[in-house]
ROGUTI-649634 format. One record per residue: y, z, x negated of N, C-alpha, C, O in turn. Coordinates in steps of 0.05 Angstrom, whole numbers, padded with zeros to 5 digits, always signed. Atoms other than C-alpha are relative to their C-alpha. Layout:
! ROGUTI-649634
YZXYZXYZXYZX ...
! end
This chain:
! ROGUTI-649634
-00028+00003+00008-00575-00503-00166+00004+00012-00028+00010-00003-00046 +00003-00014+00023-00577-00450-00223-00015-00022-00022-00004-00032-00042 +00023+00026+00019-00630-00501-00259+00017-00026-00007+00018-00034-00030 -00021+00025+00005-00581-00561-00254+00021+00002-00012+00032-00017-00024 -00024-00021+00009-00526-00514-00274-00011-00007-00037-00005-00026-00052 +00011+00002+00028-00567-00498-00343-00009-00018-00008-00013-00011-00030 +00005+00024+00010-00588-00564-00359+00020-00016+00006+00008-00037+00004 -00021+00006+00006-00519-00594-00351+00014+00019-00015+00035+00008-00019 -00003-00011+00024-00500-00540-00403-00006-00004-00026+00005-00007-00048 +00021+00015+00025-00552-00557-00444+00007-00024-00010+00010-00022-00035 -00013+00025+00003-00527-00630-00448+00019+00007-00010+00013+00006-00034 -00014+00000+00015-00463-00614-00469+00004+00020-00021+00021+00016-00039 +00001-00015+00024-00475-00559-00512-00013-00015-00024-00007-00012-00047 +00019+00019+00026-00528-00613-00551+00027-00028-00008+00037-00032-00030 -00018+00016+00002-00477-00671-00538+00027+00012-00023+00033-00003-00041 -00011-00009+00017-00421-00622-00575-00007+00003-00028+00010+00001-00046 +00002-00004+00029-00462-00610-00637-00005-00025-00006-00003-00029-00030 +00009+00024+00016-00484-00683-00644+00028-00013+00000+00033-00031-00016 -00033+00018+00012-00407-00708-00643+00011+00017-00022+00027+00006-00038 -00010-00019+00019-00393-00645-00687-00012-00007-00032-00001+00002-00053 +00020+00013+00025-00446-00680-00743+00021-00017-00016+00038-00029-00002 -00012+00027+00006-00411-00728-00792-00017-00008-00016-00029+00007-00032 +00024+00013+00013-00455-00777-00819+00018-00014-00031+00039-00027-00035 -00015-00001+00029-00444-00778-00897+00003-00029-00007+00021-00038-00021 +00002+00034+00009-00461-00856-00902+00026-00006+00014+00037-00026+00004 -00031+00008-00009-00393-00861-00862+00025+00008-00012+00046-00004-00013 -00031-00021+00009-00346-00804-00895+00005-00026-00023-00008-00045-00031 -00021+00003+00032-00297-00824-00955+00005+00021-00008+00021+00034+00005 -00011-00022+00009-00295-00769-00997+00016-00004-00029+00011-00019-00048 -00008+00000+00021-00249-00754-01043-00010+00014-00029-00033+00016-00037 +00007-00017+00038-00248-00715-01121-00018+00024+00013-00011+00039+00032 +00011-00017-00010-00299-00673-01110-00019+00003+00023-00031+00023+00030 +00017-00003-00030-00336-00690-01047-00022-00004-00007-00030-00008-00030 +00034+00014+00006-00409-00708-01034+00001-00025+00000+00023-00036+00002 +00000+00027+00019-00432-00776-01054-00021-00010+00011-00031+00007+00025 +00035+00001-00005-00501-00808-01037+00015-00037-00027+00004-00040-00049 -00005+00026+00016-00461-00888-01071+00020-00002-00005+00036+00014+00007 -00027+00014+00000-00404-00923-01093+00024+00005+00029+00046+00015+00035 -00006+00006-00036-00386-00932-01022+00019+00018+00011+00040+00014+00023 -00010-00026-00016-00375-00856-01004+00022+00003-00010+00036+00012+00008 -00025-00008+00019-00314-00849-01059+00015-00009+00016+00007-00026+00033 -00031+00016-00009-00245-00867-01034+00011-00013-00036+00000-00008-00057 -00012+00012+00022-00203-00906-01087-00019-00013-00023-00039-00028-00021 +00012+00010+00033-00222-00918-01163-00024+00027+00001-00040+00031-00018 +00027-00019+00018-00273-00857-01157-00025-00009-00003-00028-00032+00003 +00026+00011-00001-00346-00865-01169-00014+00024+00003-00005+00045-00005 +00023-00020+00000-00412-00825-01153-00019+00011-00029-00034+00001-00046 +00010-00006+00034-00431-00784-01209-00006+00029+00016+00009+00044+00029 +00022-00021-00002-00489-00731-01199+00004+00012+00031-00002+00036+00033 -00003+00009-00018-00474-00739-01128+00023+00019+00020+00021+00031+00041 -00025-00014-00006-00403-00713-01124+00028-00026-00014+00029-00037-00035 -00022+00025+00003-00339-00763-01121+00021+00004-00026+00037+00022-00023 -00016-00003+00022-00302-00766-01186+00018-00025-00024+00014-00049-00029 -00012+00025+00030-00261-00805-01246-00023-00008-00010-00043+00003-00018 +00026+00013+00020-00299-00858-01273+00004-00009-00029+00019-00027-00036 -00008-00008+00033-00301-00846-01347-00005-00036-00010-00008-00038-00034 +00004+00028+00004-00310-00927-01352+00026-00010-00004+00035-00018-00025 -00026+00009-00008-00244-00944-01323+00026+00021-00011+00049+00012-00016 -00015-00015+00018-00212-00875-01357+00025+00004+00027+00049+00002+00020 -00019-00016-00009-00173-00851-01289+00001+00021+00006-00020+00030+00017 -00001-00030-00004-00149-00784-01281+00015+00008+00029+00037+00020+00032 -00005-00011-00033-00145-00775-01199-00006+00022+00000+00011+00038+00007 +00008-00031-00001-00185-00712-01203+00005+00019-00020+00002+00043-00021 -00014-00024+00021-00153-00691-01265-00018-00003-00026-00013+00013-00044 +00015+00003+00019-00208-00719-01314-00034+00015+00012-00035+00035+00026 +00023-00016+00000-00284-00702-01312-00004+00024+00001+00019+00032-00001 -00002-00026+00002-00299-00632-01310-00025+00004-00020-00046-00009-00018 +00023-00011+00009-00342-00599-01355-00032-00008-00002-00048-00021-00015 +00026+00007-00011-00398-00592-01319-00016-00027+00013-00039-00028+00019 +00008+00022-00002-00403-00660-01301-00004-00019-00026+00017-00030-00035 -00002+00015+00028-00430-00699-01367+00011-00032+00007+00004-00047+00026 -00014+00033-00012-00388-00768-01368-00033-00014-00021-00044-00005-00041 +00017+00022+00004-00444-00832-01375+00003-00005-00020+00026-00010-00026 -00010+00011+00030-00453-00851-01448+00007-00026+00003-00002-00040+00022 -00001+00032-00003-00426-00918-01463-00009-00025+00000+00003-00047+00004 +00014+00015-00002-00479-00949-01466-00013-00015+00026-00027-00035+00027 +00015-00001-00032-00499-00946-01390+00004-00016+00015+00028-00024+00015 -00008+00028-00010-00502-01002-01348+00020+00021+00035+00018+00045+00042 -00008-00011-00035-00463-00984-01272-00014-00017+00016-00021-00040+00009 +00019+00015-00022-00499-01006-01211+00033-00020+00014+00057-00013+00014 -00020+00015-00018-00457-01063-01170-00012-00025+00015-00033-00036+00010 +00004+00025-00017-00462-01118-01127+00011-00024-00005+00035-00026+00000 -00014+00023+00013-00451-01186-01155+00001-00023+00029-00019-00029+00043 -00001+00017-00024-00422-01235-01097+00011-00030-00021+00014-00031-00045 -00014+00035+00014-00396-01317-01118+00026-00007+00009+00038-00009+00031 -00035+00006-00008-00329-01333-01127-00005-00036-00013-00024-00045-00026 -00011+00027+00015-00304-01408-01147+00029+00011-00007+00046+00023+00007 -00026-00007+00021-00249-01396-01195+00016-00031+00001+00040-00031-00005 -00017+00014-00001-00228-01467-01185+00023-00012+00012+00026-00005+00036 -00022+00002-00015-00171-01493-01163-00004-00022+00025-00012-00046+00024 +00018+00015-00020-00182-01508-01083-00024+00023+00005-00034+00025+00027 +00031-00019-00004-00245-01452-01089+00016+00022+00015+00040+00026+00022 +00001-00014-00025-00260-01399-01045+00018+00024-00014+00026+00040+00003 -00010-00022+00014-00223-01347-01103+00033+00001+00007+00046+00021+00001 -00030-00004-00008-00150-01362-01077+00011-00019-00018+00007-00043-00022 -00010+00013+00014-00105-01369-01124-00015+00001-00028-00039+00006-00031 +00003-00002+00032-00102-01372-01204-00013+00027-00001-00007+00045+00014 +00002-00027+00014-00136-01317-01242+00022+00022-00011+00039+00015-00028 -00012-00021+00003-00104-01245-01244+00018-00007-00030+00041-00015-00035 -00004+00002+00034-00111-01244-01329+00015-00011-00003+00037+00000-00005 -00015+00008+00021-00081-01302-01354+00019-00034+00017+00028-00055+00008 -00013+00018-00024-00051-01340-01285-00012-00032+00006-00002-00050+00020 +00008+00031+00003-00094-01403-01295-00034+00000+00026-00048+00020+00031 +00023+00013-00012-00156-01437-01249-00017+00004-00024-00007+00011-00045 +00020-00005+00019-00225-01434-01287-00014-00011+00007-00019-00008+00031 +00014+00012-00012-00274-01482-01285-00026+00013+00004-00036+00021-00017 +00026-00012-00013-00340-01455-01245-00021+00010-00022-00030+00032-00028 +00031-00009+00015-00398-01469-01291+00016+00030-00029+00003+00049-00039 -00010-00026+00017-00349-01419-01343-00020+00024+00010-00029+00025+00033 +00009-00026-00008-00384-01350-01345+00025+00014-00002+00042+00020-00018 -00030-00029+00002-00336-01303-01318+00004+00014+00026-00009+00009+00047 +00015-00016-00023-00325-01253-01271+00027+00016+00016+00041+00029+00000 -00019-00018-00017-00272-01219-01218-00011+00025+00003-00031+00024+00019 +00004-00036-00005-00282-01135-01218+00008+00016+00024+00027+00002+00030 -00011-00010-00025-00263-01099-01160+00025+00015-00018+00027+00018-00042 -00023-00010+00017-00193-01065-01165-00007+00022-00023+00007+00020-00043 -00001-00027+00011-00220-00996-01199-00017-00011-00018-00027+00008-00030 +00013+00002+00022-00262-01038-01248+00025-00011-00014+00035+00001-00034 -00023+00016+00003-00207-01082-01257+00020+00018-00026+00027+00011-00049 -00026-00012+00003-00156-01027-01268+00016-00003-00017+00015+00002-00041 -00020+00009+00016-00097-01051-01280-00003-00025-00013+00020-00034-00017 +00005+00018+00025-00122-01110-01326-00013+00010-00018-00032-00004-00024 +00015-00009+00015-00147-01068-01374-00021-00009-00009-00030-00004-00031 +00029+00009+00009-00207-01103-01371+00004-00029-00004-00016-00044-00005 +00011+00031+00000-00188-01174-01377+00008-00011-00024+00025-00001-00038 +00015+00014+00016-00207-01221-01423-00023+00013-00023-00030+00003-00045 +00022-00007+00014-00263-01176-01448-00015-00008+00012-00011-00020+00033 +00023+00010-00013-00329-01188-01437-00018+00028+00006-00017+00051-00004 +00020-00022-00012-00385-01153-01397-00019-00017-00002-00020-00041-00005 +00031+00016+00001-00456-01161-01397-00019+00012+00029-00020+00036+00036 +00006-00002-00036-00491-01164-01322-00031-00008-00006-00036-00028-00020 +00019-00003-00002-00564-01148-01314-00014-00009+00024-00016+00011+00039 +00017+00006-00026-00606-01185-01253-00026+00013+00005-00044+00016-00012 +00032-00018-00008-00664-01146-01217-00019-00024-00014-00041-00015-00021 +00025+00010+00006-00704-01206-01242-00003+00006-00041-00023-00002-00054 -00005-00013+00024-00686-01177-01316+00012-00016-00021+00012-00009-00044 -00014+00007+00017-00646-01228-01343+00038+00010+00003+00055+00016+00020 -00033-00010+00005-00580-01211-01373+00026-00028-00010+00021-00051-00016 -00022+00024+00016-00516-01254-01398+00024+00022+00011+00026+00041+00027 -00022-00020+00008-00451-01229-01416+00025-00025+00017+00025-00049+00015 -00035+00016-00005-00375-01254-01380+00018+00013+00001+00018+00037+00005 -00028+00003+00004-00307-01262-01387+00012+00017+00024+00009+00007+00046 -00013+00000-00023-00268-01219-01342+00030-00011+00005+00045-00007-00014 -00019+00018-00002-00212-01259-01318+00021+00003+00036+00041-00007+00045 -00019+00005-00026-00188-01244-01248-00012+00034+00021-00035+00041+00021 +00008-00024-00020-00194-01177-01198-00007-00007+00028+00007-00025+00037 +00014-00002-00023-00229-01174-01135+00017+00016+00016+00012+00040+00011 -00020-00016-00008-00176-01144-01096-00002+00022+00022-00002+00013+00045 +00016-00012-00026-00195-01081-01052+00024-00007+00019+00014-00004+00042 -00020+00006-00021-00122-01104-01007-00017-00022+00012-00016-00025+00036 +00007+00032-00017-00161-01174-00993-00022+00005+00012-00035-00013+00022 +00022+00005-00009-00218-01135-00971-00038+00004-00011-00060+00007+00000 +00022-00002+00016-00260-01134-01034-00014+00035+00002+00003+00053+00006 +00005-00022+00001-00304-01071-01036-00001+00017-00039+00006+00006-00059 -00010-00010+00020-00304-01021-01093-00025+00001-00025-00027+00015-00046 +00022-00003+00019-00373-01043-01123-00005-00025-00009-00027-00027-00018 +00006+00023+00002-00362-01120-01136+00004-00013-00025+00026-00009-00035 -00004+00012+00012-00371-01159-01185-00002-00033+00012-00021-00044+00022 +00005+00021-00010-00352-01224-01168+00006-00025-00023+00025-00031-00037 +00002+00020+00027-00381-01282-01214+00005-00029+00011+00010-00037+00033 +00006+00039-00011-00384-01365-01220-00018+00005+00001-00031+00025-00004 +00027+00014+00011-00438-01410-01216-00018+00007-00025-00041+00013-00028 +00022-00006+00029-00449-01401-01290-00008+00023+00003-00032+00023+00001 +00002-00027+00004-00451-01328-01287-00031+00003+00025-00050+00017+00022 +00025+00002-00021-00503-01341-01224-00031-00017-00016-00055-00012-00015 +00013+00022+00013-00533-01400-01265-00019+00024-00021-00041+00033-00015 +00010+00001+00014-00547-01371-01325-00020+00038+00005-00035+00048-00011 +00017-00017-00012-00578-01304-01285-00024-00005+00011-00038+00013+00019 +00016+00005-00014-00627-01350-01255-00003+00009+00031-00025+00010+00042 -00006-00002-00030-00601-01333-01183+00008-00017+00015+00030-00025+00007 -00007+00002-00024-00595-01364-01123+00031+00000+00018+00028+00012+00039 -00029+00002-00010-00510-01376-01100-00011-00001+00034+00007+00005+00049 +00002+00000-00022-00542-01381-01033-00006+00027+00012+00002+00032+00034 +00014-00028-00007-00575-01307-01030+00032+00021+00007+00032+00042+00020 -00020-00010-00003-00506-01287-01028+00015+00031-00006+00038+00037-00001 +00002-00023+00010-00510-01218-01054-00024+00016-00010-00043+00021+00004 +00016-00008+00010-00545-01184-01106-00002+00025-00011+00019+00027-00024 -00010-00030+00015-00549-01109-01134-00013-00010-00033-00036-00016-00040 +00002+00002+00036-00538-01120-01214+00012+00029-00004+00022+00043+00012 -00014-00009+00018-00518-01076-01269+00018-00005-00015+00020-00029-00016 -00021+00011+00015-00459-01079-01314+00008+00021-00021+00010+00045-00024 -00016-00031+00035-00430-01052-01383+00017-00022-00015+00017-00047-00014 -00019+00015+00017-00378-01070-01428-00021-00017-00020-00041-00005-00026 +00018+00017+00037-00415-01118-01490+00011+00020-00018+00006+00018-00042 
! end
């Protein structure tokens, strides 16, 4: 009895610390939290030296600006993201008109939807970016429309056309790819 006693203790004393765990690949941390990707941030933040913070790209001040001790990314630096396929035309899988400048876009165009916190605000549209494929070609697009995190979009997308797929030498069928990205 005693024996069945302590090993139904045992159980929930182990059962208590393994629900007491939180697994970091699940948290959202805010300004300041730990980080391992994109992912872990809540909002517009980003993973930088693997603590959640303003991303000196997009220039917002949720945590109050960079700190110090955190050096912001020179401008030269590409960001890691995930390029998914939009059709920008009208009838395509992108909705409506583009954010920027309220109009349809025809596909083979190079151009690209941002997630909201690349996006922000517009700020970024009608400049151009230049998007790097693991197979090491690059080409530069138009941003023209936001990836909306309300519809769903996540906070690491770049979402291109055809051309922008085309002229990467990718695959629209692979359906997601980890690229880089920087202003031109």
């Amino acid at each position: 009895m005693a024996h069945s006693v302590l090993v139904c203790l045992t159980s929930l004393w182990l059962v208590s610390i393994f629900l007491s765990l939180q697994s970091p690949a699940l948290a959202i941390s805010s300004c300041g939290g730990s980080c391992r990707t994109l992912n872990d941030c809540s909002g517009q933040l980003i993973c930088i030296n693997g603590k959640c913070n303003d991303d000196p790209d997009v220039g917002t001040h949720t945590c109050g600006g960079i700190s110090p001790t955190t050096p912001s990314p020179p401008s030269s630096s590409s960001t890691p993201a995930i390029l998914t396929n939009n059709n920008f035309e009208k009838g395509g899988d992108g909705g409506g008109p583009s954010e920027c400048d309220g109009k349809y876009h025809d596909n083979s165009e190079r151009i690209v939807a941002l997630s909201t916190r690349w996006y922000n605000n517009g700020s970024r549209c009608g400049k151009m970016i230049k998007i790097t494929a693991p197979n090491g070609k690059t080409t530069s697009a138009k941003v023209v429309d936001e990836c909306d995190k309300a519809d769903g979009c996540r906070n690491n997308i770049v979402d291109g056309s055809d051309g922008v797929w085309d002229a990467l030498g990718l695959d629209t069928d692979i359906g997601e790819v980890h690229v880089t990205w920087s202003m031109s």
